[in-house]
KEBATOR-133240 format. One record per residue (C-alpha): residue number from 1; residue in three letters; x, y, z. Coordinates in Angstrom, 1 decimal. Layout:
N
<pt n="NUM" res="ALA" u="X" v="Y" w="Z"/>
...
//
This chain:
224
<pt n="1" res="UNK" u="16.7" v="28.6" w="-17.7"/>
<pt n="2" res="UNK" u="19.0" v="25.9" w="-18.9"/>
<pt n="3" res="UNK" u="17.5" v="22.4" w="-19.7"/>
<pt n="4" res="UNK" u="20.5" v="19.5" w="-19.8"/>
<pt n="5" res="UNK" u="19.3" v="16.5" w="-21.9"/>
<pt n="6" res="UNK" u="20.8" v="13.0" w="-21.3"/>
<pt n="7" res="UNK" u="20.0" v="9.9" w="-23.2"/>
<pt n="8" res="UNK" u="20.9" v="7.8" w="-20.3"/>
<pt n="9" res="UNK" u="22.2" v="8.6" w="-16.7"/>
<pt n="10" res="UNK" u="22.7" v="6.6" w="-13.6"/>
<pt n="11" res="UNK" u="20.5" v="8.7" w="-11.2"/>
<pt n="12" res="UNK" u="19.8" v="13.1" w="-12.4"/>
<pt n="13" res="UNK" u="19.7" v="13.8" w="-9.0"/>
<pt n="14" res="UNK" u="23.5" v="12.1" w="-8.3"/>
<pt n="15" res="UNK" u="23.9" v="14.1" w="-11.8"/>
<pt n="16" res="UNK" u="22.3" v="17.7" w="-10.7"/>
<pt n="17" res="UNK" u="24.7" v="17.4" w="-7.5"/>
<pt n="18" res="UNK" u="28.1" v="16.9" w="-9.3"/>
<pt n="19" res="UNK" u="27.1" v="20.1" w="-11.3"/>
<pt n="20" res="UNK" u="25.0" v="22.2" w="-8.1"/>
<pt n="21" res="UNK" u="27.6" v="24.6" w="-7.4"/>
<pt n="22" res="UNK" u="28.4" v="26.1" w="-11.1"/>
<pt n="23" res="UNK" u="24.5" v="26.1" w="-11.7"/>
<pt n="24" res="UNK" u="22.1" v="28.5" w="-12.0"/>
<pt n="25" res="UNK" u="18.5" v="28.6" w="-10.3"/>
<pt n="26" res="UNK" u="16.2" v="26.3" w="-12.1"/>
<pt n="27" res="UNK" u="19.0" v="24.1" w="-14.4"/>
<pt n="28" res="UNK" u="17.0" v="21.4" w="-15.2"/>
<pt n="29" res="UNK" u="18.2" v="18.0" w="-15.6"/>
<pt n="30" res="UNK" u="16.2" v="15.6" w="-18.3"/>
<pt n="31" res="UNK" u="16.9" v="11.9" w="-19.0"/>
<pt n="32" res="UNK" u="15.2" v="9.3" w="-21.0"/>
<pt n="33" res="UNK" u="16.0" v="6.4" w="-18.3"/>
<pt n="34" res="UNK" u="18.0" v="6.2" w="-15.2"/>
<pt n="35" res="UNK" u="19.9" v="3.2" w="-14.4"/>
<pt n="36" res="UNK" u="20.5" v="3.9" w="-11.0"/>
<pt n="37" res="UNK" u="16.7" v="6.3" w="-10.2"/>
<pt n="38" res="UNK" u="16.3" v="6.1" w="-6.7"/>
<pt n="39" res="UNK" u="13.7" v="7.1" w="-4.6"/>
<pt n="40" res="UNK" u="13.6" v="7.8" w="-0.8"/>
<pt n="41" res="UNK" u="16.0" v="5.7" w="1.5"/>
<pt n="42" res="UNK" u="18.4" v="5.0" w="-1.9"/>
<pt n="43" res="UNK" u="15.5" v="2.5" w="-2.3"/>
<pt n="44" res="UNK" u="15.4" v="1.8" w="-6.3"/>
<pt n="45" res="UNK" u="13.2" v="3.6" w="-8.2"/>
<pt n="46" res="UNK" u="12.1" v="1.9" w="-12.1"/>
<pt n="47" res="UNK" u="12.8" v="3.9" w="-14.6"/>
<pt n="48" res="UNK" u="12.5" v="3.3" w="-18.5"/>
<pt n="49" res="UNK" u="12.3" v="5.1" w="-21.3"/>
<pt n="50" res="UNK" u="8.6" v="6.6" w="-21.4"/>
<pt n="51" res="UNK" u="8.6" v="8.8" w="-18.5"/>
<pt n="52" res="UNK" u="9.7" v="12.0" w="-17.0"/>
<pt n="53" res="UNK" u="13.0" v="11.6" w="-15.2"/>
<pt n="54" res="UNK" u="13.9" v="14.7" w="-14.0"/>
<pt n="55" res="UNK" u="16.0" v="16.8" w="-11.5"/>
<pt n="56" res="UNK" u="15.6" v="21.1" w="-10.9"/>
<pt n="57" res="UNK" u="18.2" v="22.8" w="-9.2"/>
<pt n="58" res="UNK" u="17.4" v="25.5" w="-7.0"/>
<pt n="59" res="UNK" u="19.0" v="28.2" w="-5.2"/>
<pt n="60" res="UNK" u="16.7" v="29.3" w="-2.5"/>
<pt n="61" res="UNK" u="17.4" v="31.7" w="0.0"/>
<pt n="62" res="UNK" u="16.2" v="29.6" w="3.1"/>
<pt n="63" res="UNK" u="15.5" v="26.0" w="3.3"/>
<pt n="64" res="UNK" u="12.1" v="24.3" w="4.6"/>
<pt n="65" res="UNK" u="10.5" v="21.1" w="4.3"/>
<pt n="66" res="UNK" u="7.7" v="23.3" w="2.6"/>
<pt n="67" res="UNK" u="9.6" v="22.6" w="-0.9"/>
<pt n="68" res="UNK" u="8.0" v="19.0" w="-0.6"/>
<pt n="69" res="UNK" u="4.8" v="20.8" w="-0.8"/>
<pt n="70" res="UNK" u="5.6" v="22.7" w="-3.3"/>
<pt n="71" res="UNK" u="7.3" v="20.2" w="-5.7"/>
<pt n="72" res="UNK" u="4.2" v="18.1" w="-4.9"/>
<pt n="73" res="UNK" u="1.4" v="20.8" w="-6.1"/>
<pt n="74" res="UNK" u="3.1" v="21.6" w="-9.3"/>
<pt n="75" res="UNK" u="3.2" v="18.4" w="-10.2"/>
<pt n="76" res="UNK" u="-1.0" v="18.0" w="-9.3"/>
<pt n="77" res="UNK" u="-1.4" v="21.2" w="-11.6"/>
<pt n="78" res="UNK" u="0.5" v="19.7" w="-14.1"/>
<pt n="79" res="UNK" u="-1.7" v="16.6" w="-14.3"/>
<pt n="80" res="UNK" u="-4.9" v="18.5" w="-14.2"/>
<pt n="81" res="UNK" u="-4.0" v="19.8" w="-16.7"/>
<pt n="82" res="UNK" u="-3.8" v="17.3" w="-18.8"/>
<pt n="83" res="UNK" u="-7.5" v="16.3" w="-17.1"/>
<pt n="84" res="UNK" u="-5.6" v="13.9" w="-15.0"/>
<pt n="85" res="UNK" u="-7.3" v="13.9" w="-11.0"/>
<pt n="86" res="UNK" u="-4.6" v="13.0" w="-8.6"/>
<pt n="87" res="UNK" u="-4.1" v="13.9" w="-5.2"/>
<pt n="88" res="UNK" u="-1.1" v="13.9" w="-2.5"/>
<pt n="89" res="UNK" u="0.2" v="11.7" w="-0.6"/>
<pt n="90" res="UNK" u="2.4" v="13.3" w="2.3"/>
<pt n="91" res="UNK" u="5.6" v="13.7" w="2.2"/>
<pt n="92" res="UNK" u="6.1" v="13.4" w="-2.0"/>
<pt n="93" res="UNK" u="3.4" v="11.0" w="-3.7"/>
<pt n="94" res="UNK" u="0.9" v="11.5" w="-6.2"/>
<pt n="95" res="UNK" u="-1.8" v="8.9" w="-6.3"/>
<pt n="96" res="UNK" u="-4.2" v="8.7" w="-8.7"/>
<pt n="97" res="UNK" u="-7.4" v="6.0" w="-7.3"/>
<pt n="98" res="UNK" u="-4.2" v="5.3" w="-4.5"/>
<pt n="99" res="UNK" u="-2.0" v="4.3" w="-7.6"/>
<pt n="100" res="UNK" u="1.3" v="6.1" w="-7.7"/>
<pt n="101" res="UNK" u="1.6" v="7.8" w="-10.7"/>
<pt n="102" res="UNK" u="4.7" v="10.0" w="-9.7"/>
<pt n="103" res="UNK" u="7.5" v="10.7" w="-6.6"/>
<pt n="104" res="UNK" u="9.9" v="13.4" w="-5.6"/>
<pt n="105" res="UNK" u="13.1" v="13.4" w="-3.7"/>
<pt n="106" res="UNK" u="14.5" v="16.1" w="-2.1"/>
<pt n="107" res="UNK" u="18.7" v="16.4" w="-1.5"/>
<pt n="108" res="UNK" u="20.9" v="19.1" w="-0.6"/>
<pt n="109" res="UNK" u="23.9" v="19.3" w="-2.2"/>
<pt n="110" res="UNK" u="26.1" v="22.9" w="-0.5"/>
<pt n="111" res="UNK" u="23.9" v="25.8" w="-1.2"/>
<pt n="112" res="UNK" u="21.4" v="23.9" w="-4.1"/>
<pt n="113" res="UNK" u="18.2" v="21.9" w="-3.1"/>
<pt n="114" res="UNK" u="18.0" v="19.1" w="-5.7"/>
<pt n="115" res="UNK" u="14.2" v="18.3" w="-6.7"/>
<pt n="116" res="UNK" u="14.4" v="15.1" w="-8.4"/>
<pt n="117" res="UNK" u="10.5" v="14.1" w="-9.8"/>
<pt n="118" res="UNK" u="9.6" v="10.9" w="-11.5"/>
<pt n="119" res="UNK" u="6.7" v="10.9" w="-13.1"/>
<pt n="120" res="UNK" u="4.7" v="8.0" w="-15.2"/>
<pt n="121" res="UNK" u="4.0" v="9.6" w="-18.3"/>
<pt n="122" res="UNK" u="3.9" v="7.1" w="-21.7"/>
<pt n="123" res="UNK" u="4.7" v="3.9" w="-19.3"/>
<pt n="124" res="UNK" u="2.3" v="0.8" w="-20.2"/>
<pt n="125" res="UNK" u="4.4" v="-1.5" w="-18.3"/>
<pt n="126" res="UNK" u="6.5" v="-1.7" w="-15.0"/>
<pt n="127" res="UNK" u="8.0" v="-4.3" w="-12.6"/>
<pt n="128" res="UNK" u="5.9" v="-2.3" w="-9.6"/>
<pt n="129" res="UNK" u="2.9" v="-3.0" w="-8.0"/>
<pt n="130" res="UNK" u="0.5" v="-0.3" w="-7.6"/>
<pt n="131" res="UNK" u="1.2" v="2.1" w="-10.4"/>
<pt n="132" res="UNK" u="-0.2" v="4.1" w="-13.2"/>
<pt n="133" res="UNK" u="0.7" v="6.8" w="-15.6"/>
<pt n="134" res="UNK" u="-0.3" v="9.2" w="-17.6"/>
<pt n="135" res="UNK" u="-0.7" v="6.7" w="-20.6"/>
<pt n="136" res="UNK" u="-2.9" v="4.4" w="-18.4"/>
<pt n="137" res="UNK" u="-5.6" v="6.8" w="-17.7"/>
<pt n="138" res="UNK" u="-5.9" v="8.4" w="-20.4"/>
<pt n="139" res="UNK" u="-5.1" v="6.0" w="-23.1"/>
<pt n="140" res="UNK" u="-3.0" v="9.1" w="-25.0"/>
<pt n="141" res="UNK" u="1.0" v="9.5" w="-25.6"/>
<pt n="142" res="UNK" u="2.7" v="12.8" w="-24.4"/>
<pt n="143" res="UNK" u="5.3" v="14.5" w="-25.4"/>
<pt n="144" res="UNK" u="7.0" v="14.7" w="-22.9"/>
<pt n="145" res="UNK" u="9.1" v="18.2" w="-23.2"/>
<pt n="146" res="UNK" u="5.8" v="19.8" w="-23.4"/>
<pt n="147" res="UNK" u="5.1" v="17.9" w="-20.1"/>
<pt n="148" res="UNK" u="8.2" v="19.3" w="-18.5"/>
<pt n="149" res="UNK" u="7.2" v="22.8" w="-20.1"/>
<pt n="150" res="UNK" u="4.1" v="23.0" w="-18.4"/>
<pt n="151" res="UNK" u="5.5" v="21.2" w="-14.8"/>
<pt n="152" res="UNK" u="7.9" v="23.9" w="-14.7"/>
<pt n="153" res="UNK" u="5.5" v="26.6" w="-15.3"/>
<pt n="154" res="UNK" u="3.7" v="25.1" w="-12.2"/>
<pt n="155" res="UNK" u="6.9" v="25.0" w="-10.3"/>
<pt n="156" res="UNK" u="8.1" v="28.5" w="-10.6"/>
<pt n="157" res="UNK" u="4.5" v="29.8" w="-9.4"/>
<pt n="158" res="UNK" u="4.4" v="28.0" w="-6.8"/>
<pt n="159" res="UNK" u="8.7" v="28.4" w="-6.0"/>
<pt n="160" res="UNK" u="7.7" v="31.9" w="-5.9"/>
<pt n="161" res="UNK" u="5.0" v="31.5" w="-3.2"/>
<pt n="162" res="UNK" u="7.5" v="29.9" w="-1.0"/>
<pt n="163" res="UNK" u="10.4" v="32.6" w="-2.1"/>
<pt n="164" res="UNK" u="8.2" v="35.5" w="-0.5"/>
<pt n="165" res="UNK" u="7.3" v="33.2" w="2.2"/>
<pt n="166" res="UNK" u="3.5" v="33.2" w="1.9"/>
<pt n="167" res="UNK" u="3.7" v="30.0" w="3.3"/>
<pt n="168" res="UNK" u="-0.1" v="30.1" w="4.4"/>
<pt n="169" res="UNK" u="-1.1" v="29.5" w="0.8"/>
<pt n="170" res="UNK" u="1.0" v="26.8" w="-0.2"/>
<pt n="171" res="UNK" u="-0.1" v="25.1" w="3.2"/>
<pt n="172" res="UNK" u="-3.9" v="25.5" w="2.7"/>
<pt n="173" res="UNK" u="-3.9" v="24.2" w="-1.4"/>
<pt n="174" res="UNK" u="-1.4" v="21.1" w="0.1"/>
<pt n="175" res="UNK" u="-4.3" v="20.2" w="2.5"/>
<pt n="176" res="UNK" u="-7.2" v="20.7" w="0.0"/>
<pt n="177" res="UNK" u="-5.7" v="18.2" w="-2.1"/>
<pt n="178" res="UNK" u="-4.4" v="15.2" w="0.3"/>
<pt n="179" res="UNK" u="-5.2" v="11.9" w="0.6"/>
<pt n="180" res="UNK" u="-3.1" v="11.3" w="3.3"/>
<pt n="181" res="UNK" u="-4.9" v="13.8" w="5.9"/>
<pt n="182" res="UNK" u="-8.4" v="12.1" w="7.3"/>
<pt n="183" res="UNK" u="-6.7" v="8.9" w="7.3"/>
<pt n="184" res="UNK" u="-5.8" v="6.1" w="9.5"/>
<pt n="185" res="UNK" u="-2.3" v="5.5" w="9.2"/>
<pt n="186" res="UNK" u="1.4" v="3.7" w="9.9"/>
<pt n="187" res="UNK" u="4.4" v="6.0" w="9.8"/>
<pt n="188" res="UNK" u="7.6" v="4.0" w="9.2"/>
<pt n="189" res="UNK" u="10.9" v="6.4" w="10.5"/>
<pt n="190" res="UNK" u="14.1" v="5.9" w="10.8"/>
<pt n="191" res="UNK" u="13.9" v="5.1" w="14.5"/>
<pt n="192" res="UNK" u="10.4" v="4.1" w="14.9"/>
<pt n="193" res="UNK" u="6.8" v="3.3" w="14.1"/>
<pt n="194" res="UNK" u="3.9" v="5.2" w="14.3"/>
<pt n="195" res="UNK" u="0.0" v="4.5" w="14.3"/>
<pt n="196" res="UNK" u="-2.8" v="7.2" w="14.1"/>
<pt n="197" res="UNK" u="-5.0" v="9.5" w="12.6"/>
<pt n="198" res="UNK" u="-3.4" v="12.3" w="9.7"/>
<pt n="199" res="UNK" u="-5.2" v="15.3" w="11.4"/>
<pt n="200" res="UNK" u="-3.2" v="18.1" w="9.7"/>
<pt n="201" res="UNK" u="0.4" v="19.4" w="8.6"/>
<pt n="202" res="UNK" u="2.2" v="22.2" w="10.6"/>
<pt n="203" res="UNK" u="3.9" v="25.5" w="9.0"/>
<pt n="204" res="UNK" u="7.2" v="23.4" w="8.5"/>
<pt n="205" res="UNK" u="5.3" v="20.4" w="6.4"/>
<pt n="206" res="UNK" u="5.7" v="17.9" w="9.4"/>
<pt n="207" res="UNK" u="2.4" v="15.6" w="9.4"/>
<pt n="208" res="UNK" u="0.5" v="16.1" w="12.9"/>
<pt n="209" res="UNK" u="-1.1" v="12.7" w="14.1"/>
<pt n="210" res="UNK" u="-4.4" v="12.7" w="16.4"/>
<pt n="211" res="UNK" u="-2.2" v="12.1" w="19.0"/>
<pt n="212" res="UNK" u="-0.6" v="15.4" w="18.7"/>
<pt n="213" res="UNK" u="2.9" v="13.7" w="17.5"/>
<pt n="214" res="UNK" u="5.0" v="15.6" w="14.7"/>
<pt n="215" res="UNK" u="6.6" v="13.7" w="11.9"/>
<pt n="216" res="UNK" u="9.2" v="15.5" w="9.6"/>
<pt n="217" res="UNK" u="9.7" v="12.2" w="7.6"/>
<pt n="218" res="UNK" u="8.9" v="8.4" w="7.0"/>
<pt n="219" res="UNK" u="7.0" v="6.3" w="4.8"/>
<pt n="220" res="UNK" u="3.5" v="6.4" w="5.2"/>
<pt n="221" res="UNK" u="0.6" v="3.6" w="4.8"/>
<pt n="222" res="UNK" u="-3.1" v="4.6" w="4.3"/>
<pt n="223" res="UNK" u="-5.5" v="1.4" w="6.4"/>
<pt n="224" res="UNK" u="-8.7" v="0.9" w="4.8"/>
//
C-alpha cells in the first residue's frame, strides 16, 4: 500500500483524483493542512495542522452508497480504540456528545471511489462551532501516522466485508452505533426538505423516515 505525504495541499481528495487512474487500491493520500478541504456540497471544511487529512483510493469492483457505512465504522473503531466513544451520524459524521469530531466525503473519479476523512485529532482550537477532537477529550497528543495505521487497519476489514458483499453485517454494526436513527429529524436535499422520524437504513444506505420515504443524501438535523 502506498502512503503519499504532502506538507500542504489544496484539497487530497481534488489531489487523490488527478492521480486515480495510475493508482493502486488503497494509495493513501496524507497532508498536514489543506487549504482548500471541503466537505459535502464544496462547502469549506477547516483544516490546520493537527489533524488527520486524508484521502484512500479504492478500486472496488461495484459501487454502493454502503462505502459511507463503511468509511464511517472504521473510523468509530479507530476511535475506540484510543477509548474515544463516538457514534454516527448518517450519511458520514462522527459525533462525539453530538460534537463532530470527524467527516467523510465520498467522489468518483473514472473507475476509483475517493474516500476523503477528516478527522480532529491534536486540534485545541477551530473557527467551528460544535467540534471536538481527539485532543479535547482525552487531553493526550497523537501521533498521527500511528492514527492513520490503525484507521486503515479498520478500513480494509471492513472494505473486505463490503468486497464479498456481506452487506448484512456492515448494515446491522452501522445501526448499532447511530445516533441519527430513533431521532426526530430535518433532511435538507438538493430539491427539498424533509421532516420525520430516522426509523432505519435500507440495503443501499438510504435513511428510511417513519413515513416510509427514502433518502440517498442531504444534510441531516437531530431536534431535541
Amino acid at each position: 500500500m502506498k502512503i503519499i505525504k504532502l506538507d500542504t495541499v489544496e484539497s487530497t481528495n481534488d489531489y487523490a483524483k488527478k492521480i486515480a487512474s495510475e493508482s493502486e487500491n488503497f494509495t493513501t493520500i496524507l497532508a498536514k493542512k489543506q487549504s482548500k478541504g471541503k466537505g459535502r456540497l464544496n462547502r469549506r471544511w477547516e483544516s490546520p495542522e493537527g489533524g488527520l487529512w486524508v484521502s484512500i483510493i479504492l478500486k472496488p469492483n461495484f459501487f454502493s452508497s454502503l462505502l459511507s457505512l463503511v468509511s464511517g465504522l472504521a473510523v468509530l473503531k479507530t476511535l475506540e480504540s484510543y477509548g474515544i466513544c463516538s457514534r454516527l451520524k448518517w450519511p458520514n459524521d462522527l459525533l462525539v456528545s453530538e460534537k463532530k469530531i470527524c467527516g467523510i466525503l465520498l467522489e468518483k473519479s473514472s473507475d476509483s471511489i475517493i474516500i476523503g476523512i477528516g478527522l480532529n485529532v491534536n486540534i485545541s482550537h477551530m473557527d467551528t462551532e460544535n467540534w471536538t477532537s481527539m485532543f479535547a477529550e482525552t487531553k493526550k497528543e497523537f501521533n498521527l501516522e500511528e492514527v492513520l495505521d490503525v484507521l486503515i487497519d479498520h478500513m480494509k476489514y471492513y472494505y473486505s466485508l463490503y468486497e464479498k458483499k456481506e452487506f448484512s453485517k456492515i448494515r446491522e454494526e452501522w445501526k448499532q452505533n447511530s445516533c441519527t436513527l430513533g431521532k426526530n429529524v430535518v433532511i435538507e436535499t438538493s430539491f427539498e426538505t424533509i421532516s420525520g422520524k430516522a426509523v432505519d437504513i435500507d440495503e443501499n444506505g438510504f435513511l428510511i423516515l417513519d413515513s416510509g420515504k427514502k433518502i440517498n443524501a442531504g444534510d441531516v438535523v437531530h431536534l431535541r
